[in-house]
N, C-alpha and C positions, 0 to 999 in steps of 0.2 A: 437549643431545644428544637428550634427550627429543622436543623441541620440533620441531627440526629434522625428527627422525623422524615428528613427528605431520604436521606440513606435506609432507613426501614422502608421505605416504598421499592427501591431500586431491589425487586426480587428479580428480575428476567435477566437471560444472559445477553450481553451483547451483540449485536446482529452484524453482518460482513460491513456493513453499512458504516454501522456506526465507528468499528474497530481500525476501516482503513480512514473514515476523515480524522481519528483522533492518531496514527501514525502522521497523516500529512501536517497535522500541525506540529507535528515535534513531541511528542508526548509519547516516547518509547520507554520500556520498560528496562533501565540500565542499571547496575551494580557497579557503586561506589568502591568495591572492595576490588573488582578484576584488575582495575589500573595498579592499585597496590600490589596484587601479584605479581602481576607485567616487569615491575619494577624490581622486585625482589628478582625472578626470574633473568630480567634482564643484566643486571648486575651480576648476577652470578655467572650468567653468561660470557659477557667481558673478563672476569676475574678469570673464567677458564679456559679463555682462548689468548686472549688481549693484554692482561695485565700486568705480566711477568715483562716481556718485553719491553711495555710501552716504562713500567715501573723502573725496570734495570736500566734504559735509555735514562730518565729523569734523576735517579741515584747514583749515574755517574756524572751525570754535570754537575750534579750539586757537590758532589765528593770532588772531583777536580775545583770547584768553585774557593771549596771551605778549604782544601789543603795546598791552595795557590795561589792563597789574595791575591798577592803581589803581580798576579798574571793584568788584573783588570788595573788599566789608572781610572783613577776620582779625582780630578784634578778641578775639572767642570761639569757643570749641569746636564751636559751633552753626554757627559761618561757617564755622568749615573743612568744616563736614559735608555744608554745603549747597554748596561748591566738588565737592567730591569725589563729591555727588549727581550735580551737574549732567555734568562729565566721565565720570562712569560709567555715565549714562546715552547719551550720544552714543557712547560706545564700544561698549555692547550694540546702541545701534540700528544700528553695523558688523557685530557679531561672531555675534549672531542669528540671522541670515540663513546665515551662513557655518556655523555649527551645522544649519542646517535642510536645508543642500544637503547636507551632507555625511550625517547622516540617513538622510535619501532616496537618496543615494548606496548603503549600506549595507543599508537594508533591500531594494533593487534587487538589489543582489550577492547577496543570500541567497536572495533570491524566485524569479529566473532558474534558480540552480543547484538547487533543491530546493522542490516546493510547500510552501507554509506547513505545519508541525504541532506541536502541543503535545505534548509528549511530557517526564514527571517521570523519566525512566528513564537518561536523563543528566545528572541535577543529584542523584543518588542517592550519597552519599558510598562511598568504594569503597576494598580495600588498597592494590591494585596502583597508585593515585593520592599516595599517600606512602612507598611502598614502593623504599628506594634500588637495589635492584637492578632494579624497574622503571623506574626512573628513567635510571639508567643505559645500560638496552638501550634506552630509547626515544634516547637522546642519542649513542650509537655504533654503535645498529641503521640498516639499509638508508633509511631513513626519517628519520631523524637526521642522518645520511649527505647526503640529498638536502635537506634544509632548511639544509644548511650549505652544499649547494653552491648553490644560489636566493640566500642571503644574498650569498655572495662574488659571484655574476652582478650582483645589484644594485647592490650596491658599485661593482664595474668600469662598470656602468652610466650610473648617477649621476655618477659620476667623468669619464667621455668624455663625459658632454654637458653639465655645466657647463665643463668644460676649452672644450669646442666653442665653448661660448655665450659665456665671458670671451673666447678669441681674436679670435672674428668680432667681437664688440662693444667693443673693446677700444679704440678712439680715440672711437666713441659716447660712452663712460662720462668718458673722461677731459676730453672737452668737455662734459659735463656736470658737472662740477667747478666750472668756471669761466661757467657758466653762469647762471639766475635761478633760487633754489631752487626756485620754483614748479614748475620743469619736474621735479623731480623724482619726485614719485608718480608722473608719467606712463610716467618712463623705468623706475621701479620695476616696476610693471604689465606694460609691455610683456617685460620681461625679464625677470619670472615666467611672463609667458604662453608664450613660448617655450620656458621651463626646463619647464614642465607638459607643454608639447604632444611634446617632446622625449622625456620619462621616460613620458605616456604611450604613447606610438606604441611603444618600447623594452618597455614592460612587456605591453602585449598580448600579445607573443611569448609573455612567460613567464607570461604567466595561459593561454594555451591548452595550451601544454605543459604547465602543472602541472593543469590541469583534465583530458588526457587521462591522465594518471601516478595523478593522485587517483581518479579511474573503475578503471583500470587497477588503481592497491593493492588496493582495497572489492572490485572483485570478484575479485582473487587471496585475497585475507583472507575470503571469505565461502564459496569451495569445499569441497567436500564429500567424502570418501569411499567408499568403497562399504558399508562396514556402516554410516555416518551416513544413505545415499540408502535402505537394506534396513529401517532401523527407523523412518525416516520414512514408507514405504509401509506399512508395520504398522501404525502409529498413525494414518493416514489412512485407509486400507482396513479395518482391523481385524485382529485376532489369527486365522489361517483355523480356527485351532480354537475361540475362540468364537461367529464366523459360522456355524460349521456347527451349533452349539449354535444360536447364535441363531435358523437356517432348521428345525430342528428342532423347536423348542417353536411357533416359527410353523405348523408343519405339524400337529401336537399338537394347536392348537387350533383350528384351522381345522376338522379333522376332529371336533372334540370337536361343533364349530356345525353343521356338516354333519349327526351321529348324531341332536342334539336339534329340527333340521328332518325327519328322516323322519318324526317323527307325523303331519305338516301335508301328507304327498302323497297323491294320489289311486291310485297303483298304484307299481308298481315291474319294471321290464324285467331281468332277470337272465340271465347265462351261469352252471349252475349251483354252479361254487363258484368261478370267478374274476373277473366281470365284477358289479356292483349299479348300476340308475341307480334313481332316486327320481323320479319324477314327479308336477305338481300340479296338475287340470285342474279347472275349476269354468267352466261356460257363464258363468253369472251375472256373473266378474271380466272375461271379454273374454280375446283374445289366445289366443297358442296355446299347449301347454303347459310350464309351467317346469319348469328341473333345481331341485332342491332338494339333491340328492345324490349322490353318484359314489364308486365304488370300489374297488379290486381286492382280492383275495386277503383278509386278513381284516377289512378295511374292509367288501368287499363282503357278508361272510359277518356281520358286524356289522348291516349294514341289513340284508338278510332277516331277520333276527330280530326286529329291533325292528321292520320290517314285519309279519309274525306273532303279534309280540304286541299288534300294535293293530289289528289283524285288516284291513290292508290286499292288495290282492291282488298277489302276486307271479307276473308273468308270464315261463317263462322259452324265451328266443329267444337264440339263441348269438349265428348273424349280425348282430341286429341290436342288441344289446347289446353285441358286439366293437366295430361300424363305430359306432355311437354316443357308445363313450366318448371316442371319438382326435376327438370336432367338437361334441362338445357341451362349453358351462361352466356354474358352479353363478353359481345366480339370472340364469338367461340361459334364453330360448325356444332353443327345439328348433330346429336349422336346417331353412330348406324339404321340403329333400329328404328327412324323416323324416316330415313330415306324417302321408302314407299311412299310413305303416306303424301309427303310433301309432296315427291314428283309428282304424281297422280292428280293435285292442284293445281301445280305449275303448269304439266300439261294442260290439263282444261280451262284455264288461262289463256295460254297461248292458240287456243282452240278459240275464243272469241276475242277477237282482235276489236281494239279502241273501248272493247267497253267498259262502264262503270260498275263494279263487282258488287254487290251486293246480298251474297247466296247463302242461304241456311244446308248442309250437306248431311247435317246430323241435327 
């Protein structure tokens, strides 16, 4: 009941978030049915390229075998060994091949459906993996359900086209009864080729349907709710109460760097208790003059002081100290349009030499 209620919540779709940590843990959306393709496919494969050969090499040993006992002794244990060498050798050099197609078959099936990845997170021993009442729901759940009806489609499958292929070939076989057994691999072959091509063509159907159903569970299995999507944005973006903490202590010492830069300005532009800029002009570095520092309300009332106490000059201009602070930034030139104003300070500055500045201009 639980369960069911937790799955009625899960209304939102998946977020990028969520859909790539449940790839890294192994939990891709695969069909059971593609490798049974692969295999059919592959098989048939070999039958039309491979099997003629490798079968006529194998049907003459044995036929040299069966019409020339007397070739092999059996005298000792060693002869029998070396009988059963040599036949189980001709028999890999069939069955090899048939291993290597099928293989390739397999790892194809897997490759298509999902890019390769190593992932330990499903070979991780688990409860709900020996657990009979998981076991259970997996084998009469919706899921369980659909693997029994796949099975029975296969079955009926398999069924109509062997039926198909005994009918239609049905006087074929029985002249081949009476026939040279030689013909028989041939007529074998051919009439697995057809049972192959038959059960593949028939199975496609049910590898694309099970392939959209398998997409279709993973991503109904993988949705989200809305307090799963609200704590996910939490833990992506941050708690807004430690962001604001965090932009906090940024600002903290941003300002802390700013105070231990006024000793380093040349003057300082103030509105007299809301506005402080810091400025640092030296001919000899070049360029126009830099902010060092900026501030309002006790910020600003912070740098006059420590201007003061390092006995630099504090000039103060409302206008120009207001329209200053909204276009200037710290460790940046002074934009164009202030030039004027500034040199025009500077100079009258440098106009009374040693003294303590003090001046209202506006």
């Amino acid at each position: 009941m639980a369960e069911s209620e937790d799955r009625s919540q899960k209304t939102e779709q998946p977020t990028e978030k969520k859909i790539r940590d449940t790839i890294e843990k192994g939990n891709l959306p695969n069909s059971r049915e593609a490798p049974v393709l692969a295999s059919f496919l592959a098989i048939s494969l070999f039958i039309a390229l491979q099997a003629r050969e490798s079968g006529y090499r194998l049907l003459t040993t044995l036929q040299t075998t069966f019409d020339n006992p007397l070739q092999w002794e059996l005298e000792t244990s060693r002869d029998a060994l070396h009988v059963l060498s040599v036949l189980s050798t001709e028999a890999a050099i069939f069955l090899v091949p048939v291993a290597i197609f099928l293989c390739i078959g397999g790892i194809l099936a897997s490759v298509l459906q999902n890019p390769p990845q190593v992932n330990f997170e499903r070979i991780k021993p688990k409860a709900s993996n020996i657990s009979p009442a998981s076991g259970l729901k997996r084998i009469f759940g919706p899921r369980g359900l659909t693997e029994f009806a796949k099975a029975v489609f296969k079955f009926l499958m398999i069924g109509v086209v062997v039926g198909t292929l005994i009918v239609s070939n049905l006087g074929t076989m029985i002249q081949t009864m009476l026939a040279d057994p030689v013909q028989v691999p041939e007529l074998v072959l051919d009439l697995a080729m057809k049972l192959l091509s038959g059960v593949s063509i028939a199975t496609i159907v049910l590898v694309a349907a099970d392939i959209a159903m398998t997409r279709i569970h993973w991503r109904r299995d993988i949705m989200m709710s809305k307090q799963e999507i609200k704590d996910e944005h939490k833990q992506t973006d941050g708690d807004p109460m430690v962001k604001q903490r965090q932009k906090q202590i940024a600002r903290e010492r941003s300002r802390k760097r700013m105070i231990a830069a006024v000793p380093n300005a040349t003057l300082v532009i103030a509105n007299p208790t809301h506005y402080a800029i810091a400025l640092r002009y030296k001919r000899e570095e070049g360029g126009a003059p830099m902010v060092v520092a900026k501030g309002t309300d006790l910020v600003a009332l912070k740098i006059r002081e420590v201007a003061e106490e390092k006995e630099i000059p504090v000039i103060e201009d409302k206008l120009l100290a207001r329209s200053m602070y909204d276009h200037v930034h710290i460790d940046q030139m002074i934009p164009p349009e202030f030039f004027k104003a500034v040199a025009e300070i500077i100079y009258y500055l440098h106009t009374r030499e040693g003294s303590k500045v003090s001046v209202a201009t506006a």
